[in-house]
C-alpha positions as CSV (number, residue, x, y, z in Angstrom):
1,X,-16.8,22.1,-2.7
2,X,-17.9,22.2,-6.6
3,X,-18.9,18.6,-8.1
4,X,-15.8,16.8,-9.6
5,X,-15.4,17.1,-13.6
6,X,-15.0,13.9,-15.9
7,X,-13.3,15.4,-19.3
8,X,-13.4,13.8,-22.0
9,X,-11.2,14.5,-25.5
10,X,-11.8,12.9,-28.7
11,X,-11.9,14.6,-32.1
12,X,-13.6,12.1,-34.2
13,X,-17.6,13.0,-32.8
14,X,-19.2,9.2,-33.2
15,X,-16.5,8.2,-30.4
16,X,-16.8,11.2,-28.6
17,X,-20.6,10.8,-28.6
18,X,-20.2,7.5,-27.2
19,X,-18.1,8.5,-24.1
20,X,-20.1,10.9,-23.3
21,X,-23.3,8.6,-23.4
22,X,-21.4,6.5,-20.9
23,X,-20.4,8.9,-18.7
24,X,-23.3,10.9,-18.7
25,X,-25.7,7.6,-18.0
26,X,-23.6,6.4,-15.4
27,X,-22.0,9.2,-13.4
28,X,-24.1,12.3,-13.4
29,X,-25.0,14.1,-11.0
30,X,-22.4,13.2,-8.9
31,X,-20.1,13.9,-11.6
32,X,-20.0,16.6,-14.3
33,X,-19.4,15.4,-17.5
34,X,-17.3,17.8,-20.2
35,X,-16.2,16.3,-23.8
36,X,-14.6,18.7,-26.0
37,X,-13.1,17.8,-29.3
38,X,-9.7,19.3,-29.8
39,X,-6.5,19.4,-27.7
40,X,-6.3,23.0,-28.1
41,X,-10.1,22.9,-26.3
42,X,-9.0,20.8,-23.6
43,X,-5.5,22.8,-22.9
44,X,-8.0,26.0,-22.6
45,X,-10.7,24.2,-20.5
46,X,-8.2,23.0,-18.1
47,X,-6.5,26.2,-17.8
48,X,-10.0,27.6,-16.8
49,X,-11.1,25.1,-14.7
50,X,-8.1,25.5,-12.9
51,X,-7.7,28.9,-12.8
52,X,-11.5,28.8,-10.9
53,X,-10.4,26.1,-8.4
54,X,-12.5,23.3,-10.1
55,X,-11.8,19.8,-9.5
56,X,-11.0,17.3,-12.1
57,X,-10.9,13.9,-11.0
58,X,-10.3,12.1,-14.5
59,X,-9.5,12.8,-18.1
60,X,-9.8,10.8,-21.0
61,X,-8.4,11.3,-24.3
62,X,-8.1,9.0,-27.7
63,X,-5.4,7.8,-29.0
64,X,-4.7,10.3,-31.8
65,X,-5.9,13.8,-31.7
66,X,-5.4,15.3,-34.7
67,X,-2.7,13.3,-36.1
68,X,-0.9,14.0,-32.4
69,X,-0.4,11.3,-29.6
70,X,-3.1,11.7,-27.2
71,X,-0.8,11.4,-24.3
72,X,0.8,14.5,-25.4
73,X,-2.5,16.0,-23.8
74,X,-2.4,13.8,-20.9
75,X,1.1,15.1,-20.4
76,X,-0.1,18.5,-20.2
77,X,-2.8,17.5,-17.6
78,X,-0.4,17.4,-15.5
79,X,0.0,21.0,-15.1
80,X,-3.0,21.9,-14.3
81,X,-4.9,19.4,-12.0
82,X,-1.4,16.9,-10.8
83,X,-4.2,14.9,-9.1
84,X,-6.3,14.4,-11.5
85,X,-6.0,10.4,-13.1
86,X,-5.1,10.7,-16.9
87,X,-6.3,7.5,-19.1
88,X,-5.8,6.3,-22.8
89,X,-8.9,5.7,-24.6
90,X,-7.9,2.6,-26.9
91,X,-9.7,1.0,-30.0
92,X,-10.5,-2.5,-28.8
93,X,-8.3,-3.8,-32.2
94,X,-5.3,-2.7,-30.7
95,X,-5.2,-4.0,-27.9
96,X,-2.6,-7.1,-27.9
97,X,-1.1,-5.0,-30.5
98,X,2.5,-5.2,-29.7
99,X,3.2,-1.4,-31.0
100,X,0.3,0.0,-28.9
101,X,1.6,-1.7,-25.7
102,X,4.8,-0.5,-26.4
103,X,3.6,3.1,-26.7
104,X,1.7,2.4,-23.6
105,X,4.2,1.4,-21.3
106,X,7.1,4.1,-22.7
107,X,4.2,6.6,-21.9
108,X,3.4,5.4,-18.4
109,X,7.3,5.1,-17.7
110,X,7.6,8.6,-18.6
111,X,4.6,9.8,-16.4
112,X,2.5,11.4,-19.2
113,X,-0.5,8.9,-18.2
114,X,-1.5,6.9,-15.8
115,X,-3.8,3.9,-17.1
116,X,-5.4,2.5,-20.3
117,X,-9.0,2.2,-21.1
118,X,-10.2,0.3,-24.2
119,X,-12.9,2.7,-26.0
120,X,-16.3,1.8,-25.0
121,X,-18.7,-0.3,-26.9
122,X,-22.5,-1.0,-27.5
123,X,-24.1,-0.2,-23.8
124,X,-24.1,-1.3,-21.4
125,X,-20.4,-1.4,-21.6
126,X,-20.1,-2.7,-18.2
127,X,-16.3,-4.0,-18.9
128,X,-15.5,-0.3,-19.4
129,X,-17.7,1.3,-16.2
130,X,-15.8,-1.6,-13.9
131,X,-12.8,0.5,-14.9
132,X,-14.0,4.0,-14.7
133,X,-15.2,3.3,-11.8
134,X,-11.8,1.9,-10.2
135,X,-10.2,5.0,-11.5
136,X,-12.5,7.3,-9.9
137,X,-12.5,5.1,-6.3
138,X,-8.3,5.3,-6.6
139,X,-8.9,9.8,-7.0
140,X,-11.5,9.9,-3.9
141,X,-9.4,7.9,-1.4
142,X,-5.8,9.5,-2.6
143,X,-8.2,12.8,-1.8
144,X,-9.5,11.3,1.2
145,X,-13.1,12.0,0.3
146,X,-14.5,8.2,0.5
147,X,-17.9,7.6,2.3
148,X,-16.8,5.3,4.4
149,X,-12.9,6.8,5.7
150,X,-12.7,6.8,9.1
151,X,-12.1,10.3,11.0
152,X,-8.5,10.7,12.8
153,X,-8.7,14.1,14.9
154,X,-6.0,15.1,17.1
155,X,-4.4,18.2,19.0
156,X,-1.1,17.7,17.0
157,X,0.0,15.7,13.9
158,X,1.9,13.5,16.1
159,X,2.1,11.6,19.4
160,X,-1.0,8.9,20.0
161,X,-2.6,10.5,16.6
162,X,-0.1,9.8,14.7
163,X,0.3,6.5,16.1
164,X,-3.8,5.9,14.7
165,X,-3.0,7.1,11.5
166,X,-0.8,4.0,11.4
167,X,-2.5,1.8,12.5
168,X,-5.2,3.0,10.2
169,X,-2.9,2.2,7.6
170,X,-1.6,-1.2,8.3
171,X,-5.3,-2.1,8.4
172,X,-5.4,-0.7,4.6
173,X,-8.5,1.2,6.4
174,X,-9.3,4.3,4.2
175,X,-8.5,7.3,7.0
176,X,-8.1,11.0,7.2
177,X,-6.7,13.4,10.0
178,X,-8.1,16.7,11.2
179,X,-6.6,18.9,13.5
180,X,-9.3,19.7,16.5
181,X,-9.5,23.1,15.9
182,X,-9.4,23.6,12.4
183,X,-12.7,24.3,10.8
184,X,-13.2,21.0,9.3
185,X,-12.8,19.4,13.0
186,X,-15.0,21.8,15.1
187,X,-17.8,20.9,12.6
188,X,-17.5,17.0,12.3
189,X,-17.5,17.5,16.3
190,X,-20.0,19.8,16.8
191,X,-22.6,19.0,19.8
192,X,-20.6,15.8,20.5
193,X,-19.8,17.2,23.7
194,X,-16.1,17.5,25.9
195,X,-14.0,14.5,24.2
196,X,-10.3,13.6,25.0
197,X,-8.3,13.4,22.5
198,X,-6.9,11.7,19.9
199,X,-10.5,10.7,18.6
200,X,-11.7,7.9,15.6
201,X,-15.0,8.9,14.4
202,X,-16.2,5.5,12.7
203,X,-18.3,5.9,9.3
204,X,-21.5,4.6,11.4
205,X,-21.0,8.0,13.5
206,X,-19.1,5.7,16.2
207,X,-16.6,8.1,18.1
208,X,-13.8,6.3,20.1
209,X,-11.9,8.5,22.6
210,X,-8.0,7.6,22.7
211,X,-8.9,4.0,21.5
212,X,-6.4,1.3,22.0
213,X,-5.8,-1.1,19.2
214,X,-7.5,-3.6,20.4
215,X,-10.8,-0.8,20.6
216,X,-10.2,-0.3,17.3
217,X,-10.0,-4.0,16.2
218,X,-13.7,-4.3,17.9
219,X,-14.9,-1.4,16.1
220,X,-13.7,-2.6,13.1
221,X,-15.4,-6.4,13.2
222,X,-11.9,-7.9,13.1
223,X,-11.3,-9.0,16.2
224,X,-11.1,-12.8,17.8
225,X,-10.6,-13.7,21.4
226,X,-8.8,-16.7,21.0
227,X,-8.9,-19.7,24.0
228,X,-7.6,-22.6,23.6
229,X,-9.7,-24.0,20.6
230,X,-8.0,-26.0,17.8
231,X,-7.5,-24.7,14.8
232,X,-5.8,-26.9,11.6
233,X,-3.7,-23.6,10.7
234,X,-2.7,-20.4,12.4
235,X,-1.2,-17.9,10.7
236,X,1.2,-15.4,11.8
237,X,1.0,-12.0,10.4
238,X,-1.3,-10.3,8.1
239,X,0.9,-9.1,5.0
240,X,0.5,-10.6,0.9
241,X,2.2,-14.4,2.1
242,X,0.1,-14.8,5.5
243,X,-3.2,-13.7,3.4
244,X,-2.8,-15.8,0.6
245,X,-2.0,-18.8,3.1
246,X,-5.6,-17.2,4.7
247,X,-7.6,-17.6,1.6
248,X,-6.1,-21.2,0.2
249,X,-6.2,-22.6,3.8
250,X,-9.8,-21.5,4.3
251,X,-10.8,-22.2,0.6
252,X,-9.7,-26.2,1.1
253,X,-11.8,-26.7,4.3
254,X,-8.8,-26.2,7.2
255,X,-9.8,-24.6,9.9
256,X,-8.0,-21.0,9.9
257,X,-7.1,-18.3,12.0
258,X,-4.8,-15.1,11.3
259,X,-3.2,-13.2,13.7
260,X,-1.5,-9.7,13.0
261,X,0.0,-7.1,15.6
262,X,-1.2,-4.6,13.1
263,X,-3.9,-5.3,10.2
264,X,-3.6,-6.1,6.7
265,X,-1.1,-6.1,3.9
266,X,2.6,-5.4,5.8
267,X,4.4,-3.3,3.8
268,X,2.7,-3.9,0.8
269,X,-0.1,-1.4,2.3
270,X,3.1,1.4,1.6
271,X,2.9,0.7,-2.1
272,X,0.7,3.8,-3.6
273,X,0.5,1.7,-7.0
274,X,2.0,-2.1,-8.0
275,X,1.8,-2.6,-11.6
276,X,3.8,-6.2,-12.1
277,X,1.0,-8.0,-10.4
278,X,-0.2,-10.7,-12.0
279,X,-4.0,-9.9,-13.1
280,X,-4.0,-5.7,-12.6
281,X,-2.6,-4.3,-15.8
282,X,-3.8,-0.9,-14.4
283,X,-2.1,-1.5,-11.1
284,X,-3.3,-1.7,-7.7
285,X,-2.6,-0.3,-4.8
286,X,-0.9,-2.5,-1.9
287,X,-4.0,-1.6,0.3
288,X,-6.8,-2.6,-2.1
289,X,-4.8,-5.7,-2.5
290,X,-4.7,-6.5,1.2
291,X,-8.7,-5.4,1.5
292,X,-9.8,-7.7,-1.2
293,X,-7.6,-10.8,0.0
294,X,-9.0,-10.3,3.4
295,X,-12.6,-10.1,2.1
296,X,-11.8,-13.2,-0.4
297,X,-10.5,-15.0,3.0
298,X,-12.9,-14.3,5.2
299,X,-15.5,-15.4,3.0
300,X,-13.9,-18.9,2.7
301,X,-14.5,-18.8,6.9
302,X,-11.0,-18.0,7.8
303,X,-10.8,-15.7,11.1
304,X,-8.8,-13.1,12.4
305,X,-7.0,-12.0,15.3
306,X,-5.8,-8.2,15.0
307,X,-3.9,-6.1,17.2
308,X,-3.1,-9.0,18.8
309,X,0.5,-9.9,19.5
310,X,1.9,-13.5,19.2
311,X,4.8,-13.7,21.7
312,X,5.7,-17.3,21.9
313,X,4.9,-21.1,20.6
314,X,6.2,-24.1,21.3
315,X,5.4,-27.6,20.3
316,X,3.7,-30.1,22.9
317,X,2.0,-33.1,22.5
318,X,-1.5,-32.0,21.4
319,X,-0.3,-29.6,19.2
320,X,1.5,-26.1,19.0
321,X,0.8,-23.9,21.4
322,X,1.0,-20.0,20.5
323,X,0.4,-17.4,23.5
324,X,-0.9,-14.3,22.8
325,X,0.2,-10.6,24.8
326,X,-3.5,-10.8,26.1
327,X,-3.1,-14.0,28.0
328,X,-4.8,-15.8,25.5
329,X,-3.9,-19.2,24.0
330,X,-4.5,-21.1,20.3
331,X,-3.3,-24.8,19.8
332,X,-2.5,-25.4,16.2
333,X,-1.8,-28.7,14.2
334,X,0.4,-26.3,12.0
335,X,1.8,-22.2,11.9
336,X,2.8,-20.4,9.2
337,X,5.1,-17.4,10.2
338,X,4.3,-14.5,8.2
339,X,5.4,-11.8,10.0
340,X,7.1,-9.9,7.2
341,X,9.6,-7.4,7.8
342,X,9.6,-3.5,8.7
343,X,11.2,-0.2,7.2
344,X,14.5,-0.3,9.6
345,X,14.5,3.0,11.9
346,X,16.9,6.0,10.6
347,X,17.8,6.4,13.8
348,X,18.5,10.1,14.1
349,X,16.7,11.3,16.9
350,X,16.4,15.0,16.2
351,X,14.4,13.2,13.1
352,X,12.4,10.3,15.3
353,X,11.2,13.1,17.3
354,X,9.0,14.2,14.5
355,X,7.1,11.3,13.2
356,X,4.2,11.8,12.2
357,X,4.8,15.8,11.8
358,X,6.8,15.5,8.4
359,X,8.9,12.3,9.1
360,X,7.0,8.7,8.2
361,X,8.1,5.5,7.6
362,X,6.2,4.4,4.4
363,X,2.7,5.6,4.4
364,X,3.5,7.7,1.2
365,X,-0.2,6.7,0.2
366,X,-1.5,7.9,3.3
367,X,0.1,11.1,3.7
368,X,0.9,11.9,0.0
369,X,-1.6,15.0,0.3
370,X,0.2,16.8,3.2
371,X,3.1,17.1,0.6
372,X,0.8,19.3,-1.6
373,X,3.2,22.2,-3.0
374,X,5.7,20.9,-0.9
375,X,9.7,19.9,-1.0
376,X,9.7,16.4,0.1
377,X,12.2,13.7,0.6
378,X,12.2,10.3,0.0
379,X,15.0,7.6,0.9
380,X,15.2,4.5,0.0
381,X,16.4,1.7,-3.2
382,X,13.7,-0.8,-3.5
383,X,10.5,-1.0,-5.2
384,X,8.5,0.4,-2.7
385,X,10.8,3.8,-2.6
386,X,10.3,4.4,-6.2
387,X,6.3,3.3,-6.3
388,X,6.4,6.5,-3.1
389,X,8.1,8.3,-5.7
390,X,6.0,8.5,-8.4
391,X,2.9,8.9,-6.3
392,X,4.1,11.5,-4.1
393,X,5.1,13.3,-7.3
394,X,1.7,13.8,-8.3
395,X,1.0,16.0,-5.0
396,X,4.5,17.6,-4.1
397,X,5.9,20.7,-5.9
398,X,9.6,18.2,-5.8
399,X,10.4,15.2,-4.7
400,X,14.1,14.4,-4.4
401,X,15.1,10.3,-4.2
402,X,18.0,10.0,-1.5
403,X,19.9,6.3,-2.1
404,X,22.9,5.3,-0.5
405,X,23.7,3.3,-3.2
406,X,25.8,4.6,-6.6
407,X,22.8,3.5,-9.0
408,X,19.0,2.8,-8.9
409,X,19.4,-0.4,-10.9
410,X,20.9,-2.3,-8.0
411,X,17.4,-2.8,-6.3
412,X,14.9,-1.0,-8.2
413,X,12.6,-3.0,-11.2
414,X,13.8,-0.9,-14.5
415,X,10.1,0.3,-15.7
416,X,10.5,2.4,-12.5
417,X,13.8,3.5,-12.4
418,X,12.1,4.6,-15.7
419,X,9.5,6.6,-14.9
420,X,11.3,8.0,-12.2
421,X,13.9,9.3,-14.8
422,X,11.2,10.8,-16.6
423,X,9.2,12.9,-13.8
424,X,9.6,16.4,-14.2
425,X,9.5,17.6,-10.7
426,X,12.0,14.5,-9.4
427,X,15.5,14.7,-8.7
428,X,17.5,11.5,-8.0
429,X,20.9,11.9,-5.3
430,X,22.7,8.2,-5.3
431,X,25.6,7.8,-3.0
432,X,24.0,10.0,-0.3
433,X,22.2,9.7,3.2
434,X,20.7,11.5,5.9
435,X,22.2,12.2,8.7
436,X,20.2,14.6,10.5
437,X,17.0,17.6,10.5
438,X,14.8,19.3,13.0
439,X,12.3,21.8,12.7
440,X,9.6,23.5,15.0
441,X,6.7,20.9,15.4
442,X,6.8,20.0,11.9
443,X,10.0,18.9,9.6
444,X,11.6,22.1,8.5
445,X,15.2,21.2,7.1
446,X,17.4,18.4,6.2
447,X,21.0,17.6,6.7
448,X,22.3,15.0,3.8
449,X,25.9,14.1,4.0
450,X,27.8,12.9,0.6
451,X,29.2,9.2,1.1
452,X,32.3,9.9,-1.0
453,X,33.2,13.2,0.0
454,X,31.4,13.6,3.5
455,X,30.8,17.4,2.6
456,X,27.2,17.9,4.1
457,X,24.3,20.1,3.0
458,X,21.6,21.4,4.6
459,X,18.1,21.6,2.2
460,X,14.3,22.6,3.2
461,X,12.4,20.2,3.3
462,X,8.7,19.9,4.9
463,X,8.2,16.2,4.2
464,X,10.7,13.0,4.7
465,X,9.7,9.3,3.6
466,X,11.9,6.6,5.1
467,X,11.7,3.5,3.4
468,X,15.1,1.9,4.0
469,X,16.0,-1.8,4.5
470,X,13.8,-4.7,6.2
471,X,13.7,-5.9,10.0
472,X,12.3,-9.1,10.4
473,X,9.2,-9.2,12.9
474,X,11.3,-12.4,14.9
475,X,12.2,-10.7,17.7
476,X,9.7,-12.8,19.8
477,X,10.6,-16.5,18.4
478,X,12.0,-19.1,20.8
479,X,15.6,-20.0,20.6
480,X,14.7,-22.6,18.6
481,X,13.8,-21.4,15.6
482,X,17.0,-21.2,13.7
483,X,17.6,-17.8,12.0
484,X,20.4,-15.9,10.2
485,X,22.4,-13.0,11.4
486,X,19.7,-10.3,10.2
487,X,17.0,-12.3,11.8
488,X,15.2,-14.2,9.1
489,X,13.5,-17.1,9.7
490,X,16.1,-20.5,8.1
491,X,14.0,-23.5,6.8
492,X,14.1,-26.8,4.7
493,X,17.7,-27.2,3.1
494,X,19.2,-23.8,4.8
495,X,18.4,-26.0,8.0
496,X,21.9,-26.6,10.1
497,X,23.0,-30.3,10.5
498,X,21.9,-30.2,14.1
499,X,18.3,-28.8,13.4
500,X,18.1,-31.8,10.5
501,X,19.1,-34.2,13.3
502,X,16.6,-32.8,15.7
503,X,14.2,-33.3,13.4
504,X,14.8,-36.8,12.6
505,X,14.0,-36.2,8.8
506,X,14.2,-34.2,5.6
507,X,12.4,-31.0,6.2
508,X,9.8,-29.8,4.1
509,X,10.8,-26.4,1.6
510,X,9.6,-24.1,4.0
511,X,9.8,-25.8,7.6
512,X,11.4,-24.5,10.2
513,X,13.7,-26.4,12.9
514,X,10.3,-26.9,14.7
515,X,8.3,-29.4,13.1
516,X,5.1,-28.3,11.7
517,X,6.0,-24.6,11.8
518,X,6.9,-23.2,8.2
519,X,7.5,-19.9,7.1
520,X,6.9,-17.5,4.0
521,X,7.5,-14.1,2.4
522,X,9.9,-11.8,3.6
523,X,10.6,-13.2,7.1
524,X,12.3,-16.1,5.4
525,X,15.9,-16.1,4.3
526,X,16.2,-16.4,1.0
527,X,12.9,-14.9,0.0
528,X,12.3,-12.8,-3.3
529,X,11.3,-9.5,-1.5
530,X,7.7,-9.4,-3.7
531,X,4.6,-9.5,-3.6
532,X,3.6,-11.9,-6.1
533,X,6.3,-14.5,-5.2
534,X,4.9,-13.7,-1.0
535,X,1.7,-15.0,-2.2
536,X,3.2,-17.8,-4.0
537,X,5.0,-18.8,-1.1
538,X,1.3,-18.4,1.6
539,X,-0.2,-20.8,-1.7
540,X,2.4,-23.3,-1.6
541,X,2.9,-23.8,2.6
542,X,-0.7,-24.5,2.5
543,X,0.0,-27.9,0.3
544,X,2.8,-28.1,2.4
545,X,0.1,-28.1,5.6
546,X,-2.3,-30.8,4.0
547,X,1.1,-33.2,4.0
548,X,1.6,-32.4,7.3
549,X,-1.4,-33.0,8.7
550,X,-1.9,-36.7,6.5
551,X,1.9,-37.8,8.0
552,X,0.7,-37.6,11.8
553,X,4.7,-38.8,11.6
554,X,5.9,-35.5,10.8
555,X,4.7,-33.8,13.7
């Protein structure tokens, strides 16, 4: 495969001399650099380079090109290389500049480009490399080309290998899946000898036959075998809310451990881009998230239990007891409950028998590049539905947004509903569901059925992404812990009079009706479904800990 092209567009030559310095000191030779100096250049280039099966992994252009927009070129980019990451090269004057950030964000919400970049200065510009260099790290793992991905192979796309590539992804580990005998998996394997199957080939080389999760935890460094040691805090479940209550509970000198079924992020890892984080105004995906709060965390001293289920506590006299579905035991002064919540199952089962072959719950991030050239499905009304939206549209030839709901507005931020509105290659069908689908060892065909009418259609389809309402993880909680009819977790003044008797005081915010146990994010009634105000909540339980654990009355 030909080395990856950086283009770069700028008609005024002292600016386009100084890109191309940058570039060309920084990137080559793993990169080759191209600056041209028209749009009607570029347009040509592209078309070339396309038409010869190069790759382009970003383009830059300025902000005017002869007198024009230069995101009507990044529009166009589009056409020709749908992967590539399109950026804005800004004058560092503008920026704050309330016209220019409007211009921005209309163009992002109408998917002619994807990020900003503020024109680079005197070298070493190292503000501006931080950001090429994100760019190009977001185009090699969407490609699945990153040094360090770990190797799914498998006889089929689903079973036990699909069940990896999951929980690959809700361990925001970068992955890839080859089929055994396809080219690509007869030479990774080559002289490793008879293997069974479903393999993880580790970046050290490491190959794990049919690993469990807990093999894979090992492999991984991430795994704790708890006994009955003491820890100040434990924290249940891995997602935005359980790692921020990671990294403040570590940071202020409490002894931490998390424990997740899965890995890291929870749902979050399902989000191919969040932009309305605080800090990212070029976004970030939910799995670089969850990778650098683990990191931040774990350098603080917290620890972590993974693929490790938690399937009871209780409080006793020396502390809380929670028992783990390897035998294994961890006393804690205090828990936080941060199991998040789960796509609900569709619950057709000509349709549950192909996940994993064209049917997935989330993981638009991870399997975005099957969709290549594809019809593909999508069905959902929240946030995460139209971030899956958006990304898959890069890859797939259409993408076609199934709600059961009369309008996108009802649970969908507008500057997406936005951008959705203005994606070519995206068709939006409210009031609609599906209600069934098959195909021969891969997803073939959809049936959708409309909710007024009932009149039912049957559409190709070679790719469905199921991201519809949330399940609480609380399945395994004791009686005890008071919940509401969908599941989620009740605390402080959405306590019932009984639990506030039993308790013998005023709960904290976020306690539960078992003293000392608190809960945050999604699993909690009431809670903002986001992953800024998740975070919050993990943040705040922590101050809520250090009161705990000074009122020895409390507890």
């Amino acid at each position: 495969m030909s080395t990856p092209l950086l283009v770069a567009v700028e008609d005024d030559p002292d600016l386009l001399g100084d890109v191309e310095r940058e570039l060309r000191n920084r990137y080559e030779p793993d990169y080759r650099v191209c600056c041209l100096s028209s749009t009607g250049e570029a347009l040509t280039t592209l078309e070339r380079l396309a038409a010869a099966g190069e790759q382009v992994a970003l383009v830059l252009a300025g902000e005017v090109l002869a007198g024009a927009p230069g995101t009507a070129l990044l529009a166009e980019v589009r056409r020709t290389f749908p992967h590539a990451l399109r950026v804005l090269l800004v004058r560092w004057g503008h920026l704050g500049d309330a016209r220019t950030g409007d211009a921005i964000f209309d163009a992002i919400s109408r998917g002619r480009m994807d990020h900003y970049l503020i024109r680079p200065a005197q070298p070493p510009d190292e503000q501006f490399h931080l950001a090429i260099s994100s760019f190009l790290l977001t185009w090699a793992e969407a490609r699945r080309c990153v040094p360090y991905a770990v190797d799914v192979v498998g006889e089929s796309w689903s079973g036990r290998a699909y069940e990896l590539r999951e929980v690959l992804e809700r361990c925001a580990l970068p992955h890839r899946f080859l089929l055994a005998g396809s080219d690509e998996g007869r030479a990774l394997l080559a002289g490793a000898g008879a293997r069974r199957f479903p393999l993880l080939v580790m970046p050290d080389g490491t190959i794990l036959e049919d690993p469990s999760d807990a093999d894979i935890a090992r492999a991984s460094g991430s795994s704790v075998d708890p006994g009955r040691d003491l820890y100040d805090i434990v924290i249940v479940g891995g997602g935005p809310a359980g790692l921020s209550a990671g990294v403040y509970g570590a940071s202020e000198g409490l002894r931490t451990l998390v424990i997740d079924s899965g890995g890291l992020g929870g749902q979050a890892t399902s989000s191919s881009s969040i932009r309305n984080y605080l800090g990212f105004p070029r976004g970030v995906s939910g799995g670089e998230l969850a990778r650098r709060a683990y990191e931040q965390a774990w350098v603080f001293g917290a620890r972590f239990a993974f693929m490790q289920r938690v399937t009871h506590l209780a409080r006793e006299q020396d502390g809380i007891v929670v028992a783990l579905d390897t035998g294994g035991v961890v006393l804690a002064r205090a828990v936080v409950l941060a199991m998040g919540a789960s796509y609900r199952l569709l619950g057709v089962q000509s349709l549950e028998a192909l996940r994993g072959a064209g049917v997935f719950y989330g993981a638009a991030a991870s399997e975005a590049p099957l969709a290549s050239g594809e019809e593909v499905y999508v069905v959902g009304g929240a946030n995460s539905a139209g971030q899956a939206v958006v990304h898959l549209a890069h890859f797939a030839r259409r993408v076609t947004l199934v709600v059961r709901a009369a309008t996108l507005d009802a649970g969908m931020s507008r500057y997406l509903v936005r951008q959705i509105e203005a994606t070519p290659n995206v068709e939006v069908r409210t009031g609609t569901e599906v209600v069934d689908g098959g195909g021969d060892g891969w997803l073939e065909h959809l049936v959708l059925r409309d909710r007024a009418s009932g009149e039912e259609e049957t559409v190709s389809a070679r790719g469905l992404f199921l991201m519809i309402g949330a399940r609480p993880h609380t399945e395994w909680l004791p009686p005890t812990v008071e919940r509401d009819a969908g599941g989620f977790v009740l605390t402080g003044p959405d306590l019932s009079a009984e639990a506030l008797r039993a308790l013998g005081r005023r709960p904290l915010e976020l306690e539960t009706s078992i003293p000392g146990v608190l809960a945050v994010g999604d699993v909690r009634h009431g809670s903002v479904k986001r992953v800024a105000s998740a975070v919050g909540e993990g943040s705040i339980a922590i101050q809520l800990v250090h009161r705990l654990l000074a009122e020895p009355a409390r507890r």
